[in-house]
C-alpha positions in Angstrom: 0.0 0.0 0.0 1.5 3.5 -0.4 1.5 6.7 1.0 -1.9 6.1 3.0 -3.2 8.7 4.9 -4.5 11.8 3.6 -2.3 15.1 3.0 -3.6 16.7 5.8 -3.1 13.8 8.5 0.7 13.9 7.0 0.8 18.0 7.5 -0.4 17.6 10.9 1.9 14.7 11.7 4.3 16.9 10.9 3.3 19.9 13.0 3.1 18.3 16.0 5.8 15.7 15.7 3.5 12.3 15.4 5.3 11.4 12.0 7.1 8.5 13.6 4.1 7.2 15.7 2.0 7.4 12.4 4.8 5.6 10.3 4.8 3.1 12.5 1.0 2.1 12.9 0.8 2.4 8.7 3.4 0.2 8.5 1.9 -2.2 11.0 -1.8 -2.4 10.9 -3.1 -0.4 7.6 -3.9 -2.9 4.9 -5.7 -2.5 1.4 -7.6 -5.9 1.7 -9.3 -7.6 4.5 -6.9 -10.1 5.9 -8.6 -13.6 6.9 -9.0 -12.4 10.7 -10.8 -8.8 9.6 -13.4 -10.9 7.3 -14.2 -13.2 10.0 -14.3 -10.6 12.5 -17.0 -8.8 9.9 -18.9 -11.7 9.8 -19.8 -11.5 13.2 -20.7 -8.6 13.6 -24.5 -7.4 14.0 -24.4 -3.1 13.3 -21.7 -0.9 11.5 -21.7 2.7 11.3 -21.0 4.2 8.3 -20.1 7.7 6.9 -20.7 9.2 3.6 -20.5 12.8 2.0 -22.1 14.3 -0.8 -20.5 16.1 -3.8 -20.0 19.5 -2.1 -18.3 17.3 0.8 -21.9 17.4 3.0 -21.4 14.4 5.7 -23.6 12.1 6.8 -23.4 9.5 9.3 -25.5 6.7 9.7 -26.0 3.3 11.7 -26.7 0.2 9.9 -27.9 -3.3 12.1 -28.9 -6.8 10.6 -28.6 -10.8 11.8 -25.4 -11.7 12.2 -23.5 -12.1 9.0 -25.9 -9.3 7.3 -23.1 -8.1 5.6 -21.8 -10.5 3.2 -18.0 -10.2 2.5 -17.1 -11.9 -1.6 -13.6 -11.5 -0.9 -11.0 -9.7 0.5 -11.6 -6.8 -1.2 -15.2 -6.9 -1.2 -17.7 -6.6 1.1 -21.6 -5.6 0.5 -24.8 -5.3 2.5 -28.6 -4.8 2.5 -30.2 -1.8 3.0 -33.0 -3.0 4.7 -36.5 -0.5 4.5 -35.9 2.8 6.2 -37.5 6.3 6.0 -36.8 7.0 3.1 -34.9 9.9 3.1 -32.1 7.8 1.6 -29.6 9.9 3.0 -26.4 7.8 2.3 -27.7 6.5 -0.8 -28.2 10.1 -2.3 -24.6 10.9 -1.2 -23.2 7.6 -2.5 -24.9 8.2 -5.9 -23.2 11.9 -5.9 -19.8 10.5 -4.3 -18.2 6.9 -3.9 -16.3 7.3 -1.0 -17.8 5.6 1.8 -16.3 4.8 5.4 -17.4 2.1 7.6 -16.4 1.5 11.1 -17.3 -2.1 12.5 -17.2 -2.1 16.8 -17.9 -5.2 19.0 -19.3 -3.7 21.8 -19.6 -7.2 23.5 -16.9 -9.5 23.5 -13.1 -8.2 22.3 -14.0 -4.2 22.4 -12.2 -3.8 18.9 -13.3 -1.2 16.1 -12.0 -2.0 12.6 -12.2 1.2 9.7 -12.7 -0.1 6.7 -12.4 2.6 4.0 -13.3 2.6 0.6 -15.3 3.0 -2.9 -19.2 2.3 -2.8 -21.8 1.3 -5.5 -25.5 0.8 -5.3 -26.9 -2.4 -6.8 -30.0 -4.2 -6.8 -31.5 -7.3 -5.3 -31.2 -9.1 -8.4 -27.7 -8.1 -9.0 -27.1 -9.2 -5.5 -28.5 -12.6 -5.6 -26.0 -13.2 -8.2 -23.0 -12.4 -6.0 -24.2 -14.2 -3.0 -27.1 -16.2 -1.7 -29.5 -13.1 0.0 -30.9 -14.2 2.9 -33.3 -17.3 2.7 -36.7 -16.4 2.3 -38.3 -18.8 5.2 -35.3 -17.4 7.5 -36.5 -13.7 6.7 -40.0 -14.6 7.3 -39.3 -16.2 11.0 -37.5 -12.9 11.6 -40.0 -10.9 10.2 -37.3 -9.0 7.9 -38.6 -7.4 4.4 -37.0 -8.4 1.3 -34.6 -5.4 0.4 -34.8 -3.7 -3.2 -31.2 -2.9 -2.5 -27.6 -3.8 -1.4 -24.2 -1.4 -0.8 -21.4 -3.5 -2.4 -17.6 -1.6 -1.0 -14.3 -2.3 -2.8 -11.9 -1.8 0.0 -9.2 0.7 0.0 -8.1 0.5 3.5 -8.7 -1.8 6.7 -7.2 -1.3 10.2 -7.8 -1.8 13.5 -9.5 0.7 16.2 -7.8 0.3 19.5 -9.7 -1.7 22.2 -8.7 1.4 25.3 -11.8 3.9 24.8 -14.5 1.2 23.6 -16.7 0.4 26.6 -18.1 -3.1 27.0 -21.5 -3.8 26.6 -24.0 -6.0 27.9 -26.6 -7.5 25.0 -30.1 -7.4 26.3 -33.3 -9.3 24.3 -34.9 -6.8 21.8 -37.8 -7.6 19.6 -36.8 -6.4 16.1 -39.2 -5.3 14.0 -37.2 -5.1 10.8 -38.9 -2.5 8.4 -42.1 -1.5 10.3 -43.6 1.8 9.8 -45.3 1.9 13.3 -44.3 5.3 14.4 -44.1 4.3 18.3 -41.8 1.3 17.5 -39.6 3.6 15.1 -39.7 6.1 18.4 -42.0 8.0 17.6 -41.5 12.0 18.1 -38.6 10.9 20.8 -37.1 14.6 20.7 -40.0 16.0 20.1 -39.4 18.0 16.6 -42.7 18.5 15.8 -43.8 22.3 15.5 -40.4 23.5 16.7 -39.3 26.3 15.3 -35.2 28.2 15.2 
């Protein structure tokens, strides 16, 4: 991989004398694939967060959450996922179709309190183009779970993977939660939780 990091991490580095430090954690732990413990580590996982930006540079950051192995990984430098029904503002859809660039950050709250960034270029594809990268999930399996079908996936070519240390990531404990994958019930969505309505700047 060369010369990762952006120019103005390496300016910064610079100005406040962390160039050595960041050599050092490039040369040990930033990868342009998914090495076999990152994709299994993936796999297991249950939410990522991810970050997008529009063509003027507008951010967005988002949470995505799914059964385990939700999101699929082809190979090492390909992962993709569903995006299951929302609201459908499509906010990190819009930005992807505007600008590639996505970032994901994967944390298991519950067991090894390790984030992994995985960086990279995003594309939007359907369900059908999906099915014929990997086997969506099983009809019978979505039905016990009470998950819709999605209309459409986010398929990542990875650019760079490495880890997020363990020292600031709190450990969680995982309580029972009925899921109710793509309801529009406003009280089990949350309903007007910070109450937006009528409020005025």
């Amino acid at each position: 991989m060369n010369h990762p990091g952006s120019e103005g991490e390496r300016e910064l580095q610079k100005k406040y004398n962390t160039s050595n430090s960041a050599n050092s954690f490039y040369n040990s732990q930033v990868l342009d694939f998914l090495n076999p413990e990152m994709q299994k580590f993936i796999e297991g996982q249950e939410m990522v967060f991810l970050s997008t930006a529009d063509s003027k540079g507008e951010c967005d950051a988002s949470f995505r959450a799914g059964p385990k192995s939700f999101i699929k990984v082809l190979d090492n430098k390909t992962l993709m996922f569903p995006e299951f029904k929302g609201n459908g503002v499509m906010a990190s859809l819009g930005n992807i179709s505007e600008n590639p660039k996505i970032g994901l950050m994967f944390i298991d709250f519950f067991q090894s309190s390790i984030g992994l960034h995985v960086n990279g270029k995003a594309e939007i594809i359907t369900e059908k183009e999906a099915s014929k990268l990997v086997n969506p999930l099983d009809k019978a399996e979505a039905e016990k779970d009470g998950q819709h079908k999605t209309k459409l996936w986010i398929k990542v070519a990875v650019e760079e993977a490495y880890i997020h240390c363990s020292k600031h990531i709190p450990r969680l404990q995982k309580k029972d939660k009925t899921i109710h994958w793509g309801t529009d019930d406003e009280k089990l969505k949350g309903g007007d939780f910070f109450n937006t309505k009528g409020c005025k700047s």
